[in-house]
Every structure is written in C-alpha cells, then in structure tokens.
N, C-alpha and C positions, 0 to 999 in steps of 0.2 A: 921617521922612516918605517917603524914599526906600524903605524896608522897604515900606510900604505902598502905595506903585503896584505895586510889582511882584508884591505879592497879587492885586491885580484882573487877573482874564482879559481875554483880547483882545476887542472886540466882538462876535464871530463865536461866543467861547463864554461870553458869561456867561447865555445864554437855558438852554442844557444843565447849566450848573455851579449855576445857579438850581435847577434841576428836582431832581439831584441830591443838592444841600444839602437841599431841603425835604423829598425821600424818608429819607434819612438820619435827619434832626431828627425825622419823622414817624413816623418807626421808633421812633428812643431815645422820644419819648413813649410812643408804645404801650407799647415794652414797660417802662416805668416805671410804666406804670399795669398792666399784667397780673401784673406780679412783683408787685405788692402795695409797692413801693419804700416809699413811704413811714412806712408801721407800721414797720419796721426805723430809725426814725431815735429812735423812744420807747423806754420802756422794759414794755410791756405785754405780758404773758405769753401772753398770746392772740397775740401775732405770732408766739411760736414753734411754733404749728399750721398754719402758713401753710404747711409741709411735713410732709405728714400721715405720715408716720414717727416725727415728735418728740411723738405722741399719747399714747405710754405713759406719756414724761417728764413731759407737762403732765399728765394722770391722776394720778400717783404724789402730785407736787408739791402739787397742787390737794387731794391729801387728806391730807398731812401739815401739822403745825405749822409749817412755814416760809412757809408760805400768807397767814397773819395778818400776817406783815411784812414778807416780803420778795416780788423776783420774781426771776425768771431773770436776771437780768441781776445782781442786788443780788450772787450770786454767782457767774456765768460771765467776767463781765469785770471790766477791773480800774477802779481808781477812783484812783489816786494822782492822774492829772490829765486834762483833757475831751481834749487832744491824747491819750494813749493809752487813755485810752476808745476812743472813734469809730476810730483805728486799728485796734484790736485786730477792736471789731466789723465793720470793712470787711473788713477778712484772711479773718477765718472766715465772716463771709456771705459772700464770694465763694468760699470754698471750695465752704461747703456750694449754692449755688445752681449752682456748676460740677457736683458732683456729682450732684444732682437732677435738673439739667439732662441728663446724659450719662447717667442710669439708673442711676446705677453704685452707689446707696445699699445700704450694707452690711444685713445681716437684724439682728445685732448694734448696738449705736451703743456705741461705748467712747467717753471722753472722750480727747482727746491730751495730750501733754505739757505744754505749753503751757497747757493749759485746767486738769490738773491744779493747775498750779503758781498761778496766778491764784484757785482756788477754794478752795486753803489760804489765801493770804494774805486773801482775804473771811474765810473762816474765824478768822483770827484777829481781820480788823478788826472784825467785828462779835461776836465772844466774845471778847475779852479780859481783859473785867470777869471772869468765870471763871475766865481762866488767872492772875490774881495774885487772886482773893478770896483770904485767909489760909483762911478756916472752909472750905470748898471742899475746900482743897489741905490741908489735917489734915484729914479724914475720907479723902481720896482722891490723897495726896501721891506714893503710889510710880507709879500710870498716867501721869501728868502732870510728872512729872519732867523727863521730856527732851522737853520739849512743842515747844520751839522746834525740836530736831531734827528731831523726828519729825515725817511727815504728819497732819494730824487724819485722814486718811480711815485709816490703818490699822486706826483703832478704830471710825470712824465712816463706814464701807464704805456702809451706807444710808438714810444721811442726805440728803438726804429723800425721796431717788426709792426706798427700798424696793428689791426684786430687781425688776429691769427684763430679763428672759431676752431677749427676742423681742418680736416685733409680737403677738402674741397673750397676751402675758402681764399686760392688762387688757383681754380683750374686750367689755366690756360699758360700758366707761367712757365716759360720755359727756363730750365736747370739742368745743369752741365754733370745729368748722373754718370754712376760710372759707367766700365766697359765692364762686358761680359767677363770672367774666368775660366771660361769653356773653353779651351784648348781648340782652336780652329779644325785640325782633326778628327775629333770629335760631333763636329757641326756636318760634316759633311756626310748627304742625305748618299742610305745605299742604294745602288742602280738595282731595279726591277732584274730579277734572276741571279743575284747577289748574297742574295739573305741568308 
C-alpha cells in the first residue's frame, strides 16, 4: 500500500501528470492503430503487405502451390509452442517496423539466420511424411540421404517465392496493399475561396 501513495503526485501535479498520461496513452493508440497493430497478432498473409516492400514475396507465394495450404507464417515462424510463436513474431516485427520506420529497407530482402533456421524446421514439420515414405526414398534415396543434415533450401532455393531479385522483379503483380489511414476528412480537397 505504501508503494502506492508514493506513485500519486502531489496536488499541485496531478492536473499536468493527468494531461500528460493521456497525451502519452493517446499517442500509443494512434499509433496502434496507424501501424495497422493489430493484423500482426493473426496469421493472414495479406498483413505481410502491410509493408509494401514484402509485395514481390506475397506475389511469388500467392502464385505458387504453397498458397492452397499454408501462409507466411505456416513457414516464417516457429510452432513448437504459442510462447515462442508470439515471441519470435514480436522480435522480427519490431525489427522490421524499426527498419521501415528509419527508411533504411534494404532493395534486396535476404532472409536471416534465424528465419532460415525456423523455415527448415517448418520444412520438415510439414513434409516429413516424404522424408521417411520408403517408395519416395527408393526412387530418390541418394538426394535425401542426409536430409536431416542438410538444409531443404539447398535443393529447394525457390520454394515458393521463385527468384525474388528486386522490387521490380514482379511488376505487374497485383497485391491486396492496404488502405490509406488518412481520415477521410482529411482527404477532402478545399473549395477555391475557402482557404
């Protein structure tokens, strides 16, 4: 109880420490809602266009076979349990929203280490009826050999994003970016003698 009196300010300031909390608070919502926050808590592939750079990746995706059952997430993060789900995805969304944020998005998008490593183990969890089918592995025993060892991506480079060069290397792809956050309001142009 004692902790707690001495969080309350003196009379004198709780009119300004008022004011300031609510500026504060009034900020983190806005920009809760201008990041789009909440789509990042699903698993919907349309949220990772919410950063119009990741448009070649949802392009590629959206036209390969992995379209029918999985999404971005099925194989960027991991799944062993909802505690490092959710972490993983806070780490690298505040990555990538630190980097958006500061300009600093590469022309390139490599995956990192990290994200490789997570996208094998998808990899295997969701193909692994393949890596031990017997008739499989007698027609195609010596590639898969050291399956455990190896990366899938050394075989399977583009799987499913295809050669993703550059920002232009599907320019014509159409991707479900988002909507504006401009307050309709806002948009409306002022009548001539208005100004």
């Amino acid at each position: 109880m004692r902790f707690l009196k001495k969080l309350i300010p003196p009379d004198r300031w709780k009119l300004p420490v008022l004011i300031a909390a609510g500026i504060f608070f009034g900020l983190g919502l806005y920009s809760f809602y201008i990041s789009n926050a909440p789509s990042y808590l699903g698993d919907k592939s349309e949220t990772c266009v919410n950063c119009h750079i990741m448009a070649p990746q949802y392009a590629t995706w959206y036209h390969s076979s992995h379209r029918e059952k999985t999404n971005c997430n099925d194989c960027h993060v991991p799944h062993n349990n909802f505690v490092n789900k959710y972490y993983f995805k806070a780490r690298d969304g505040l990555r990538h929203a630190t980097i958006f944020t500061l300009r600093r998005e590469p022309q390139v998008i490599f995956i990192k280490e990290d994200g490789k490593k997570v996208v094998h183990r998808n990899c295997i969890r969701c193909h692994s009826e393949l890596l031990t089918d017997s008739r499989l592995l007698a027609y195609n025993c010596e590639t898969h050999t050291f399956r455990m060892e190896r990366n899938c991506r050394e075989c399977h480079r583009e799987t499913p994003h295809g050669r993703v060069n550059s920002l232009s290397s599907v320019p014509y792809a159409r991707v479900p970016l988002p909507g504006s956050v401009v307050p309709k309001w806002m948009k409306v142009k002022p009548v001539a003698g208005n100004q």
